[in-house]
Every structure is written in C-alpha cells, then in structure tokens.
Backbone atoms as SQL, in Angstrom:
CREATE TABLE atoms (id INTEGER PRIMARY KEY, chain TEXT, resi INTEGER, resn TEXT, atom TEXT, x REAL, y REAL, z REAL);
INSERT INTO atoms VALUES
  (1, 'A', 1, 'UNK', 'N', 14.689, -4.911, 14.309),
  (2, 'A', 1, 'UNK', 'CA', 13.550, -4.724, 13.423),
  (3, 'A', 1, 'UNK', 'C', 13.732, -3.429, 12.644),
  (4, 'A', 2, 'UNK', 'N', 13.496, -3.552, 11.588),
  (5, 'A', 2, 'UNK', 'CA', 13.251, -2.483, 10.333),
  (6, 'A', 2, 'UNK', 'C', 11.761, -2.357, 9.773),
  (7, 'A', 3, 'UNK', 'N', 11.797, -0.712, 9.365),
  (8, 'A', 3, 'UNK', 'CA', 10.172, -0.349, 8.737),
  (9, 'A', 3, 'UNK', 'C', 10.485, -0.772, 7.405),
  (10, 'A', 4, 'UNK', 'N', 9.197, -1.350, 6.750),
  (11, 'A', 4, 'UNK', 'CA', 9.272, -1.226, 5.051),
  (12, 'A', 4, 'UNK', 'C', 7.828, -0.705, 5.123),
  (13, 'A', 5, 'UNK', 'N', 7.793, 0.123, 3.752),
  (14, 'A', 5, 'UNK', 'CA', 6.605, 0.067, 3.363),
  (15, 'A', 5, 'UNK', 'C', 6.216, -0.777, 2.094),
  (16, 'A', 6, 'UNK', 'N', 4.677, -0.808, 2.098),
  (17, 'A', 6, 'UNK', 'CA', 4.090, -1.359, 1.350),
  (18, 'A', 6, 'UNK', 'C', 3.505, -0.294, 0.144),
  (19, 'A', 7, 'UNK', 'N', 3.814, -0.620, -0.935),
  (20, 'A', 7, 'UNK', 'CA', 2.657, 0.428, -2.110),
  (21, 'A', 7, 'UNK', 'C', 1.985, -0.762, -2.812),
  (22, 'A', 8, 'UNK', 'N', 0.378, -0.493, -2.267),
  (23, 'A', 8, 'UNK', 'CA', -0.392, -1.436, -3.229),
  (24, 'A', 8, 'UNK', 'C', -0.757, -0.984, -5.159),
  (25, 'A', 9, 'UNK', 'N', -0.542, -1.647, -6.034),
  (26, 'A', 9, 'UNK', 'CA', -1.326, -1.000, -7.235),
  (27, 'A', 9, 'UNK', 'C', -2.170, -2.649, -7.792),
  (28, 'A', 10, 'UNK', 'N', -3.488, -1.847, -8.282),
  (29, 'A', 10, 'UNK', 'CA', -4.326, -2.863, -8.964),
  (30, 'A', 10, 'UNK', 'C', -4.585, -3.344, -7.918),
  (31, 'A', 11, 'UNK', 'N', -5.379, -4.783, -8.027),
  (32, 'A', 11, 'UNK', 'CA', -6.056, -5.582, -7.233),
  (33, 'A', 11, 'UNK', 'C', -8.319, -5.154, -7.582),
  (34, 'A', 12, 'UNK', 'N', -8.621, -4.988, -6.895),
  (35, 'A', 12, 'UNK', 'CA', -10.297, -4.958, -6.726),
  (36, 'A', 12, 'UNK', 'C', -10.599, -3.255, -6.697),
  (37, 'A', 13, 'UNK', 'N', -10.800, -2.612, -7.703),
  (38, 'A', 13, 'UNK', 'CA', -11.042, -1.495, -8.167),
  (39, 'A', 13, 'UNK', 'C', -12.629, -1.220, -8.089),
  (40, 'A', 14, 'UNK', 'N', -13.308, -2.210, -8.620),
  (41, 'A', 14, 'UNK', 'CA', -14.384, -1.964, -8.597),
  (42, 'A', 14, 'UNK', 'C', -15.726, -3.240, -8.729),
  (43, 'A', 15, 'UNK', 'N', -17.124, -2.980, -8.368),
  (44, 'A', 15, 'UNK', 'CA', -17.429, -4.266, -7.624),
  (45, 'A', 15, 'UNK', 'C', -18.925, -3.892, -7.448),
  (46, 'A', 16, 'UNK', 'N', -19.529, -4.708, -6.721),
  (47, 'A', 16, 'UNK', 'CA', -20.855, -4.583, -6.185),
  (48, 'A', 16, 'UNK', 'C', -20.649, -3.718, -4.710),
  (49, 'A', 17, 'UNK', 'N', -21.044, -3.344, -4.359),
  (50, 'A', 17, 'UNK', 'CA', -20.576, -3.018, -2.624),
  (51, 'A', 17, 'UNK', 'C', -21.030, -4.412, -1.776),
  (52, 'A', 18, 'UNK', 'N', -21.233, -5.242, -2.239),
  (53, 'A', 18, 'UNK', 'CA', -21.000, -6.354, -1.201),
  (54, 'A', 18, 'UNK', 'C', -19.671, -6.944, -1.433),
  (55, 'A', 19, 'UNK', 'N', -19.386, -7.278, -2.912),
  (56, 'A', 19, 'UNK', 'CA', -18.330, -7.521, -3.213),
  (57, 'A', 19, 'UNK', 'C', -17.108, -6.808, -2.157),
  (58, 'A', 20, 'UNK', 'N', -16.990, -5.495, -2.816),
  (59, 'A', 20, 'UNK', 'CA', -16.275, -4.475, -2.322),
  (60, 'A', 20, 'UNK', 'C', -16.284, -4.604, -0.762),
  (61, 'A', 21, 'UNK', 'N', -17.570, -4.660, 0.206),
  (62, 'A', 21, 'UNK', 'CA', -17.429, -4.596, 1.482),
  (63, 'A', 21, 'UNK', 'C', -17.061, -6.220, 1.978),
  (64, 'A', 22, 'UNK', 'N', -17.014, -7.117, 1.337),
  (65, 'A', 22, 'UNK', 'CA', -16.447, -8.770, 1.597),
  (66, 'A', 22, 'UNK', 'C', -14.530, -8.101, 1.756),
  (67, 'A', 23, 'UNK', 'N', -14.387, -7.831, 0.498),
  (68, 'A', 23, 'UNK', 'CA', -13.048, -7.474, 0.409),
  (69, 'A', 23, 'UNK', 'C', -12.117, -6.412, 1.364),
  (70, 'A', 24, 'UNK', 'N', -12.581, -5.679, 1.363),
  (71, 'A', 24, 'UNK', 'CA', -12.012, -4.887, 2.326),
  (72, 'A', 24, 'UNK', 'C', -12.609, -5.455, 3.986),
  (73, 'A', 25, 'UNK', 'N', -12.851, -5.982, 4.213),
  (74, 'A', 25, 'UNK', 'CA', -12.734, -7.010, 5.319),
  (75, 'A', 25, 'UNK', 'C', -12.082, -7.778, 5.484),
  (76, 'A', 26, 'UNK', 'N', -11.763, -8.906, 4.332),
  (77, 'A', 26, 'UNK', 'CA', -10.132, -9.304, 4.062),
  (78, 'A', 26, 'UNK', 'C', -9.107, -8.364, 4.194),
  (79, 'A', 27, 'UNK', 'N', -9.055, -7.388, 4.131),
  (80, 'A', 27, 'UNK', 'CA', -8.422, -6.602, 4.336),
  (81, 'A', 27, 'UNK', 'C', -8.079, -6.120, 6.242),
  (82, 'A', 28, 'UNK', 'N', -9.149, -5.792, 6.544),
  (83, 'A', 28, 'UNK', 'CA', -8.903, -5.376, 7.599),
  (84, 'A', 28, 'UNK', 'C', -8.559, -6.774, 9.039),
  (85, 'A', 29, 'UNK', 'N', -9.088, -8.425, 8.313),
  (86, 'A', 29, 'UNK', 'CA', -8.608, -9.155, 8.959),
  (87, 'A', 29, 'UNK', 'C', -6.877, -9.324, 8.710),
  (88, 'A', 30, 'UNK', 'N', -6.229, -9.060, 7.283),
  (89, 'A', 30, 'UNK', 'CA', -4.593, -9.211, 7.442),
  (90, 'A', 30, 'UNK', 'C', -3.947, -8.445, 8.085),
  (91, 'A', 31, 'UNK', 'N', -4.727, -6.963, 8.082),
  (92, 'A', 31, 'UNK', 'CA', -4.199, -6.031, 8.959),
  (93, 'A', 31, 'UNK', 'C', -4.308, -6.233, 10.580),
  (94, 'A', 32, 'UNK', 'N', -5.098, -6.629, 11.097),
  (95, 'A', 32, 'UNK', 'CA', -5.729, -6.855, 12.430),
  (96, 'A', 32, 'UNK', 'C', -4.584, -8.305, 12.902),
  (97, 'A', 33, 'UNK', 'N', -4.385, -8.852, 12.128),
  (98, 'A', 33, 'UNK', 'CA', -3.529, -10.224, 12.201),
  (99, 'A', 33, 'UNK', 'C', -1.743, -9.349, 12.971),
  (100, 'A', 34, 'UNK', 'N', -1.560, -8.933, 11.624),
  (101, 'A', 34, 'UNK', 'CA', -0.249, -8.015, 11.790),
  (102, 'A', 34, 'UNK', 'C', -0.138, -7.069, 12.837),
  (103, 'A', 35, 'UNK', 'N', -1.056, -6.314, 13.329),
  (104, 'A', 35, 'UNK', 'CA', -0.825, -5.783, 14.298),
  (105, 'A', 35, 'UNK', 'C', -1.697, -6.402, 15.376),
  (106, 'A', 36, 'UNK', 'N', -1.692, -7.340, 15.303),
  (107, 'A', 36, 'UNK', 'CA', -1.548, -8.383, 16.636),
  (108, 'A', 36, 'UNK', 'C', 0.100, -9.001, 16.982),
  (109, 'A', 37, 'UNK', 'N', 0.831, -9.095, 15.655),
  (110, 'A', 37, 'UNK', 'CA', 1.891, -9.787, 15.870),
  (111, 'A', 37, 'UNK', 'C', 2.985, -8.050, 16.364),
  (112, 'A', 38, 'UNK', 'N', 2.440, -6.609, 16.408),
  (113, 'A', 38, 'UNK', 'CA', 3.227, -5.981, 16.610),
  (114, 'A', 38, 'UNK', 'C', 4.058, -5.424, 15.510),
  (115, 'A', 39, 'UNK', 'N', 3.569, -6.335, 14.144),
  (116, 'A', 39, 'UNK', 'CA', 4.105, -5.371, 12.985),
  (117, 'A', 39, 'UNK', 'C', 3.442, -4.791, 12.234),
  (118, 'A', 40, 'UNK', 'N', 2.167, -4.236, 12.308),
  (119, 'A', 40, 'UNK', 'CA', 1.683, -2.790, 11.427),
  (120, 'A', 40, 'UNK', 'C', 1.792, -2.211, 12.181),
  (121, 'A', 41, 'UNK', 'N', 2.356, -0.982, 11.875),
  (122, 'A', 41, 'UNK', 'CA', 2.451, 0.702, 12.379),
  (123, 'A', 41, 'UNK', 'C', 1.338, 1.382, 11.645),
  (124, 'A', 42, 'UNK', 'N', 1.360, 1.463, 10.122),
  (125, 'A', 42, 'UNK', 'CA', 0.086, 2.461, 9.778),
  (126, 'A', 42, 'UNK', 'C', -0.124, 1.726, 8.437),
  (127, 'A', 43, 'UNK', 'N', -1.213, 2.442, 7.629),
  (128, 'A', 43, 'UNK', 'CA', -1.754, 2.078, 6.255),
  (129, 'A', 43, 'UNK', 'C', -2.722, 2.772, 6.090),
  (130, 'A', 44, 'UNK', 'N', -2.913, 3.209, 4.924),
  (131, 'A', 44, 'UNK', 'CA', -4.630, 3.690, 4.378),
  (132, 'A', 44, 'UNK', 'C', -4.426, 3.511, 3.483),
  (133, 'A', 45, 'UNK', 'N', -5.442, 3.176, 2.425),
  (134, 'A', 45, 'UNK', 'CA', -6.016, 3.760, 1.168),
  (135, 'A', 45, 'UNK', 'C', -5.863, 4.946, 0.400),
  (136, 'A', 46, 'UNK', 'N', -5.593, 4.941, -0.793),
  (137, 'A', 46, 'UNK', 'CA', -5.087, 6.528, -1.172),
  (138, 'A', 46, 'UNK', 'C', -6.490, 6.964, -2.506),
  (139, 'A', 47, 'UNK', 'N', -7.030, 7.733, -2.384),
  (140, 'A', 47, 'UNK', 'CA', -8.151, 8.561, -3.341),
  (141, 'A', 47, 'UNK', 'C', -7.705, 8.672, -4.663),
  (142, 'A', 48, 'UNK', 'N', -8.755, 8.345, -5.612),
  (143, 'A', 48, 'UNK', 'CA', -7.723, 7.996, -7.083),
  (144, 'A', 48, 'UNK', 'C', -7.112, 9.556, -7.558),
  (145, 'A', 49, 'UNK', 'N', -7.814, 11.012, -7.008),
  (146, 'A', 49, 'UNK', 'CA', -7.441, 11.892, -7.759),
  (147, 'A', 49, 'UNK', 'C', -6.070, 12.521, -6.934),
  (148, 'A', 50, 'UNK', 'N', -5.421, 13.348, -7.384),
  (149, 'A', 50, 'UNK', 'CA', -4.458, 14.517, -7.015),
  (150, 'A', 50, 'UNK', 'C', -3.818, 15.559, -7.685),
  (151, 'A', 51, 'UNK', 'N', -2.833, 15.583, -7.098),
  (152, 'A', 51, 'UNK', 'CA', -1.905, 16.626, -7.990),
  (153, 'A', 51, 'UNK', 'C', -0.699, 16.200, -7.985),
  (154, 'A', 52, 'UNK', 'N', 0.065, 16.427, -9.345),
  (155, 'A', 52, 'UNK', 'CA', 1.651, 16.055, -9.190),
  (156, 'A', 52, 'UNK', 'C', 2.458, 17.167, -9.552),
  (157, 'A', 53, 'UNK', 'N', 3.484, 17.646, -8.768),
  (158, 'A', 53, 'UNK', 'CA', 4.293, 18.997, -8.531),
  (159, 'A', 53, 'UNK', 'C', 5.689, 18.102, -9.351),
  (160, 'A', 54, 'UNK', 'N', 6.038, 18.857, -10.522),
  (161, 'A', 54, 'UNK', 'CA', 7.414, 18.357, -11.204),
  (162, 'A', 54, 'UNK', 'C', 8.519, 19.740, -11.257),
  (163, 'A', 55, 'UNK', 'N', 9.755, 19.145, -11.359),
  (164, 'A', 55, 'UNK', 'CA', 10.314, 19.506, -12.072),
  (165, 'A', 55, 'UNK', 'C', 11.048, 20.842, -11.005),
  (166, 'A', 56, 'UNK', 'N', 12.130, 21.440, -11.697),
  (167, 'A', 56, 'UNK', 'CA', 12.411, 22.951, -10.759),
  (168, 'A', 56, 'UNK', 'C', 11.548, 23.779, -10.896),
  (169, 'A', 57, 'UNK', 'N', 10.598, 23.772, -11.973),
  (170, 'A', 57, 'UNK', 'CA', 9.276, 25.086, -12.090),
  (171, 'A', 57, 'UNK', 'C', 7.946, 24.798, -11.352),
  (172, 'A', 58, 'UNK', 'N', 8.418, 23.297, -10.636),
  (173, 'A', 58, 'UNK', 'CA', 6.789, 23.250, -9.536),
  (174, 'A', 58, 'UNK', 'C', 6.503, 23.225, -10.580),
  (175, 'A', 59, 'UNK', 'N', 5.906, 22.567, -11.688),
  (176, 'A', 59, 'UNK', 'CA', 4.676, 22.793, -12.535),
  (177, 'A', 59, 'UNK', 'C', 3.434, 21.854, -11.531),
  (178, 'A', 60, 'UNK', 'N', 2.469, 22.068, -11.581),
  (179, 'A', 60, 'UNK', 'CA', 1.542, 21.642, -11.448),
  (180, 'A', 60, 'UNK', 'C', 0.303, 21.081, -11.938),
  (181, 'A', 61, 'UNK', 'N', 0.144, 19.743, -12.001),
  (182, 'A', 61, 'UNK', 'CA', -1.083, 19.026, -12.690),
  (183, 'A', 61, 'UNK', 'C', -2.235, 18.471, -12.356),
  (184, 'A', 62, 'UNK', 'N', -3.052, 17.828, -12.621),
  (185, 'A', 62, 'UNK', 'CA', -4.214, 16.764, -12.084),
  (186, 'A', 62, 'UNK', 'C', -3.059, 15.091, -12.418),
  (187, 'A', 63, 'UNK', 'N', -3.741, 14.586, -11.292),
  (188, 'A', 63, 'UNK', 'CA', -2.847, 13.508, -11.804),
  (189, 'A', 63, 'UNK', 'C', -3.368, 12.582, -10.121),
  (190, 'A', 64, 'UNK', 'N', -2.462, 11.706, -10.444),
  (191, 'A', 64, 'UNK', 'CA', -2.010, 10.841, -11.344),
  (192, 'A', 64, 'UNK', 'C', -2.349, 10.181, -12.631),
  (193, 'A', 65, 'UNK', 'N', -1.950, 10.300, -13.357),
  (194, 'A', 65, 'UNK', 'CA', -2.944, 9.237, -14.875),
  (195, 'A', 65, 'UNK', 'C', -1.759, 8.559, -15.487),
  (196, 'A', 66, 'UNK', 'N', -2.545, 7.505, -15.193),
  (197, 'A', 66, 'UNK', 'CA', -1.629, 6.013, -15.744),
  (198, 'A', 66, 'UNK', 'C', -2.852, 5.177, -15.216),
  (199, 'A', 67, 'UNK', 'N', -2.566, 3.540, -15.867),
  (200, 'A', 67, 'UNK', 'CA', -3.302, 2.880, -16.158),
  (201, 'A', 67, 'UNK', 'C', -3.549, 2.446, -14.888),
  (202, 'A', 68, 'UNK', 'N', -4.703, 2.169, -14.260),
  (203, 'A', 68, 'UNK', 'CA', -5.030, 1.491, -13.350),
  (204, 'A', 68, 'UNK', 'C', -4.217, 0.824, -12.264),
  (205, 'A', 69, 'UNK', 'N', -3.915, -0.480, -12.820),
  (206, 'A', 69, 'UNK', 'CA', -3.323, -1.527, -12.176),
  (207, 'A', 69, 'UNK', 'C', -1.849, -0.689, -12.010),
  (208, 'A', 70, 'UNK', 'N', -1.426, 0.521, -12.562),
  (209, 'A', 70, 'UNK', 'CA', -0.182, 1.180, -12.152),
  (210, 'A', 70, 'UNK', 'C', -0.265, 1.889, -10.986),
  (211, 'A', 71, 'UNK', 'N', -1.618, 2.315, -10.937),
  (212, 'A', 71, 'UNK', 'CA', -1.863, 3.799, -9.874),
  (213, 'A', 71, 'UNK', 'C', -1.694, 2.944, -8.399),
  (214, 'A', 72, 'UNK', 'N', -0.957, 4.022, -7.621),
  (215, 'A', 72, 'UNK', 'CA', -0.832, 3.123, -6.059),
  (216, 'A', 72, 'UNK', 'C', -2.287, 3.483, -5.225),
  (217, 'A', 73, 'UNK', 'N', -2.970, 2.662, -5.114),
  (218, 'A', 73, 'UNK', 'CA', -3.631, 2.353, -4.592),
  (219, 'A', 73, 'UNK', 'C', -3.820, 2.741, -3.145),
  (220, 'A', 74, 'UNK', 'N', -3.101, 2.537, -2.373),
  (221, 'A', 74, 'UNK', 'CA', -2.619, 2.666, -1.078),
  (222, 'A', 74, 'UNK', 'C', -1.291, 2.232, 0.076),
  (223, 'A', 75, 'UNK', 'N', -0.998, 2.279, 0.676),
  (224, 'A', 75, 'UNK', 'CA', 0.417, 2.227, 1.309),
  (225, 'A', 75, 'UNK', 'C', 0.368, 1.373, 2.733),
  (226, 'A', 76, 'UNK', 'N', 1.131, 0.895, 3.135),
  (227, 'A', 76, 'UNK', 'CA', 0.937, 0.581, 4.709),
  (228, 'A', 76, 'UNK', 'C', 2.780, 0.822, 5.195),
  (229, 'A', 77, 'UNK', 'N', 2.661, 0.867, 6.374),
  (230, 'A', 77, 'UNK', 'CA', 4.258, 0.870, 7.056),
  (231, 'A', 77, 'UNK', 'C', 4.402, -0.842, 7.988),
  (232, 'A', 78, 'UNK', 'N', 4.898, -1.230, 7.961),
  (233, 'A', 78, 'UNK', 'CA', 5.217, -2.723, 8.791),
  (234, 'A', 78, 'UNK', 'C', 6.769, -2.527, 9.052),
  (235, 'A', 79, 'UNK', 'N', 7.020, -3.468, 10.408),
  (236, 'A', 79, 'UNK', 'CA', 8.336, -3.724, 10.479),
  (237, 'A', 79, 'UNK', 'C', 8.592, -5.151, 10.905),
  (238, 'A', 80, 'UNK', 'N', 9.954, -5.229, 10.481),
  (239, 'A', 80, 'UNK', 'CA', 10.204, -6.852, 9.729),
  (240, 'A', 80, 'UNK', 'C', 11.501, -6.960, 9.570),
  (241, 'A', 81, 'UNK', 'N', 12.499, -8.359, 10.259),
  (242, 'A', 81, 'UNK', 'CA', 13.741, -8.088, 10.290),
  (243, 'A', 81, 'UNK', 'C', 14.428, -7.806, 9.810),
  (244, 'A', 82, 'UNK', 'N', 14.002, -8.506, 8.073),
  (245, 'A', 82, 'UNK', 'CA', 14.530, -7.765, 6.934),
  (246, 'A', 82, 'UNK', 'C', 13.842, -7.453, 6.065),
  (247, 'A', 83, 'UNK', 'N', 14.244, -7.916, 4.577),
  (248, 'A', 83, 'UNK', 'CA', 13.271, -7.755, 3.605),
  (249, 'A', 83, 'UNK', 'C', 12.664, -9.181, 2.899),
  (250, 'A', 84, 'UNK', 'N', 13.425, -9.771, 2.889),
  (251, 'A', 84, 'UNK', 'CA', 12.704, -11.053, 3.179),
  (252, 'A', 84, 'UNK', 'C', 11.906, -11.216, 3.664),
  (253, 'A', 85, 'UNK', 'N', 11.611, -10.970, 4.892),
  (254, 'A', 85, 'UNK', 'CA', 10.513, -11.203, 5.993),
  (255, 'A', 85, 'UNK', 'C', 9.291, -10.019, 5.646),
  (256, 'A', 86, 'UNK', 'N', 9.788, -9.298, 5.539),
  (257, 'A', 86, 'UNK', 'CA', 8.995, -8.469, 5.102),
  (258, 'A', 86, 'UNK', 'C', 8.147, -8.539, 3.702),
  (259, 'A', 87, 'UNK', 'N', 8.835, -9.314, 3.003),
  (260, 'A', 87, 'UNK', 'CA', 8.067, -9.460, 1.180),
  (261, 'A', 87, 'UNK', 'C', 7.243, -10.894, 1.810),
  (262, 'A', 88, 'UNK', 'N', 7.708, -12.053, 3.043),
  (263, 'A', 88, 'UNK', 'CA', 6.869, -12.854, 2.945),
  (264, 'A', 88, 'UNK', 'C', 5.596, -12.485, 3.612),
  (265, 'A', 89, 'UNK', 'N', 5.431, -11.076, 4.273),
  (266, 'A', 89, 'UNK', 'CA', 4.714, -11.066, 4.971),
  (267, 'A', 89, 'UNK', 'C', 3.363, -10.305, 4.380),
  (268, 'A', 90, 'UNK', 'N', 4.352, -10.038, 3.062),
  (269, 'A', 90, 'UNK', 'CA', 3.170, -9.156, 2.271),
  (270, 'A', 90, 'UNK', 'C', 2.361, -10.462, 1.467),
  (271, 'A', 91, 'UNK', 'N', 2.738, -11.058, 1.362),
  (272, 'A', 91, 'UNK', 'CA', 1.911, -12.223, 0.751),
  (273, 'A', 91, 'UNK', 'C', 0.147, -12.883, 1.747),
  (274, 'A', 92, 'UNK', 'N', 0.333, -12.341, 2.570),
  (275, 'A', 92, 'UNK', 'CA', -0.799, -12.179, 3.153),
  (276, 'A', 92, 'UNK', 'C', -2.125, -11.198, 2.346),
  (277, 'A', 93, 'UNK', 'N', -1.577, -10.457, 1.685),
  (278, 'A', 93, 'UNK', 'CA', -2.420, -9.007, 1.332),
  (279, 'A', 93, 'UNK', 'C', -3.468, -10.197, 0.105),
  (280, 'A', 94, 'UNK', 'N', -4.689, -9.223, 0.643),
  (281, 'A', 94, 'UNK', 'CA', -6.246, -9.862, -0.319),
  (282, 'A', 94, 'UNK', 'C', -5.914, -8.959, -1.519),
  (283, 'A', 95, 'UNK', 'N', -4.934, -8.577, -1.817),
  (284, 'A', 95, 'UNK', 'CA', -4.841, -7.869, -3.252),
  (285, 'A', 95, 'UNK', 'C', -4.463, -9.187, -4.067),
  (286, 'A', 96, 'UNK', 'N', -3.819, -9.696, -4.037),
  (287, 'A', 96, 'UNK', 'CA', -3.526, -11.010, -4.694),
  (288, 'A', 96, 'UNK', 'C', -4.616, -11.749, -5.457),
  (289, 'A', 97, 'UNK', 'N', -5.703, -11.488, -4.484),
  (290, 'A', 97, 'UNK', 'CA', -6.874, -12.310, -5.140),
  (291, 'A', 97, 'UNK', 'C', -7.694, -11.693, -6.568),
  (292, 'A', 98, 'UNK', 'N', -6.930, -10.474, -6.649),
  (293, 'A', 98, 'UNK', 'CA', -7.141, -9.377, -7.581),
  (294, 'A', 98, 'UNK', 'C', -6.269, -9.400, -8.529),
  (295, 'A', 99, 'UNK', 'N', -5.476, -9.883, -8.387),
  (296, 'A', 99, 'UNK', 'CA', -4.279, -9.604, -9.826),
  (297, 'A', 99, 'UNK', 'C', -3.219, -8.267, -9.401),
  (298, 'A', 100, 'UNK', 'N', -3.317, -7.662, -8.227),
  (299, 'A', 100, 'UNK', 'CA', -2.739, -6.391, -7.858),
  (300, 'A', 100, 'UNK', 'C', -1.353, -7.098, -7.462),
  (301, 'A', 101, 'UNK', 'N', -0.831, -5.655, -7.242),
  (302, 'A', 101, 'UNK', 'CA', 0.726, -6.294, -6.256),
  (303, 'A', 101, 'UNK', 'C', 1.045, -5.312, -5.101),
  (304, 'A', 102, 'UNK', 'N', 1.994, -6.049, -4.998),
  (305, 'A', 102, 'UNK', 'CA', 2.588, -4.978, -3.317),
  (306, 'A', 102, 'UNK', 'C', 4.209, -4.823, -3.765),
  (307, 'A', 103, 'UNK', 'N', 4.409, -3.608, -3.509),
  (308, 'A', 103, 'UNK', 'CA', 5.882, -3.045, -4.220),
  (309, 'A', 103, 'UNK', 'C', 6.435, -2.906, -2.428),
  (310, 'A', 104, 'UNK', 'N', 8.002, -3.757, -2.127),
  (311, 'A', 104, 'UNK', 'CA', 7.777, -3.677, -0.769),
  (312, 'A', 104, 'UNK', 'C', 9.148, -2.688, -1.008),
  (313, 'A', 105, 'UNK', 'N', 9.360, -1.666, 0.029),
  (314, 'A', 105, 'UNK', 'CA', 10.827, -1.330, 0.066),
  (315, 'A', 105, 'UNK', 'C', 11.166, -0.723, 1.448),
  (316, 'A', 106, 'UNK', 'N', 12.388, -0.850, 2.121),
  (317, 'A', 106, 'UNK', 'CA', 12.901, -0.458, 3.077),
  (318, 'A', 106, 'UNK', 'C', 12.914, 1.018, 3.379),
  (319, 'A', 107, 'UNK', 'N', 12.552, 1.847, 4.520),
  (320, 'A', 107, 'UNK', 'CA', 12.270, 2.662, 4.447),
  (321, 'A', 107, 'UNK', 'C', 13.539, 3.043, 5.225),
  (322, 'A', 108, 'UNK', 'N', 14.561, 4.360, 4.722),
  (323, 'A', 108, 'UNK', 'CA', 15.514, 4.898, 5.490),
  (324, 'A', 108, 'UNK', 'C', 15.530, 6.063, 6.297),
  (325, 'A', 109, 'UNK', 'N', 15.780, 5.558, 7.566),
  (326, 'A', 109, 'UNK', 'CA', 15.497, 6.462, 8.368),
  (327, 'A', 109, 'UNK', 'C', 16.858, 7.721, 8.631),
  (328, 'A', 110, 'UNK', 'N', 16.245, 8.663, 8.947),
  (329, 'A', 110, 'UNK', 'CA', 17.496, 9.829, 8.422),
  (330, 'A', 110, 'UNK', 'C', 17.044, 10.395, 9.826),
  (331, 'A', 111, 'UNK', 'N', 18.264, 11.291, 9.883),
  (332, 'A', 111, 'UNK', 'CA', 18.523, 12.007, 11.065),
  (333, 'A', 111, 'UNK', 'C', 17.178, 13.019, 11.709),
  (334, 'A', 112, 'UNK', 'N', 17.169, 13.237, 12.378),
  (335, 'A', 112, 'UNK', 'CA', 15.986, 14.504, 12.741),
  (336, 'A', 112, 'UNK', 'C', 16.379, 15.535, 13.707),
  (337, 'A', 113, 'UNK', 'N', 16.516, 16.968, 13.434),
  (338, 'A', 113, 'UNK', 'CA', 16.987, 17.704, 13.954),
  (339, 'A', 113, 'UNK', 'C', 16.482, 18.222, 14.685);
C-alpha cells in the first residue's frame, strides 16, 4: 500500500446551511466508509484566506486569488495500491455533485533523519 493525496478545488462553495449541512454529511459518510475500509489516514478542509511566500526574497502576500473552482479547497491523505485504485476511489467524493474535482497524486516518502 501507498499514500496519495487528495486536493479538492470547486464543488459546493456556497448554499443555504441546510444545503451546506446535507453536503458535508455526504461528506463525512465517504470519509467514514474509507476509513472503515482502513484507507483514510487524514483530511480537512482548508479556509479560503492565507498567505503565499515566493520566490528567493520570501516576498509575502494575501492569497491565494484565483478563481474559485481553482482554489484547493481541501486535502485528504488515503492509501491505495496504486494510483489507479486510488483515482477510483476518489470517485466516491460528493464534490462531483458540484462540478469540483479531486487532483489525486502519489505522495513520496523521503528519508527522515
């Protein structure tokens, strides 16, 4: 078994709070599914504001700003034999029902000293 993560962007931004609280219950049933089967490790939600550090001068900004359906949304970690298995498994995610996506990629694990 291998980790991938997940980066969500777009999907259900904004809503009624019933709406919103229906949805993120879909949510927490795909997650609850997956780590029943032993493959979620972690995930949250990420806050639309921050800061982005560039460049060799550290510059520092407000950010992210880009369009919506670009901004990542939030992340999860799963493991999955490959990546295959892993992209079918993202097809579970209630972002779909949103128009969002899930960017899946293998996460490399490096030495630790």
């Amino acid at each position: 078994m291998a980790d991938f993560a997940y980066l969500f962007r777009g999907g259900l931004t904004q809503g009624s709070p019933e709406e919103l609280a229906k949805h993120m219950e879909k949510w927490g049933v795909w997650m609850k599914e997956l780590g029943a089967r032993g493959l979620f490790k972690a995930g949250e939600p990420l806050e639309a504001a921050g800061k982005v550090v560039r460049g060799t001068k550290k510059s520092i900004t407000d950010g992210p700003y880009a369009e919506a359906k670009d901004l990542v949304g939030g992340f999860m970690i799963v493991s999955a034999k490959d990546i295959a298995e892993a992209t079918e498994l993202s097809k579970g995610c209630p972002i779909f029902e949103h128009d969002g996506s899930v960017e899946v990629r293998p996460v490399r694990m490096m030495q630790r000293p």
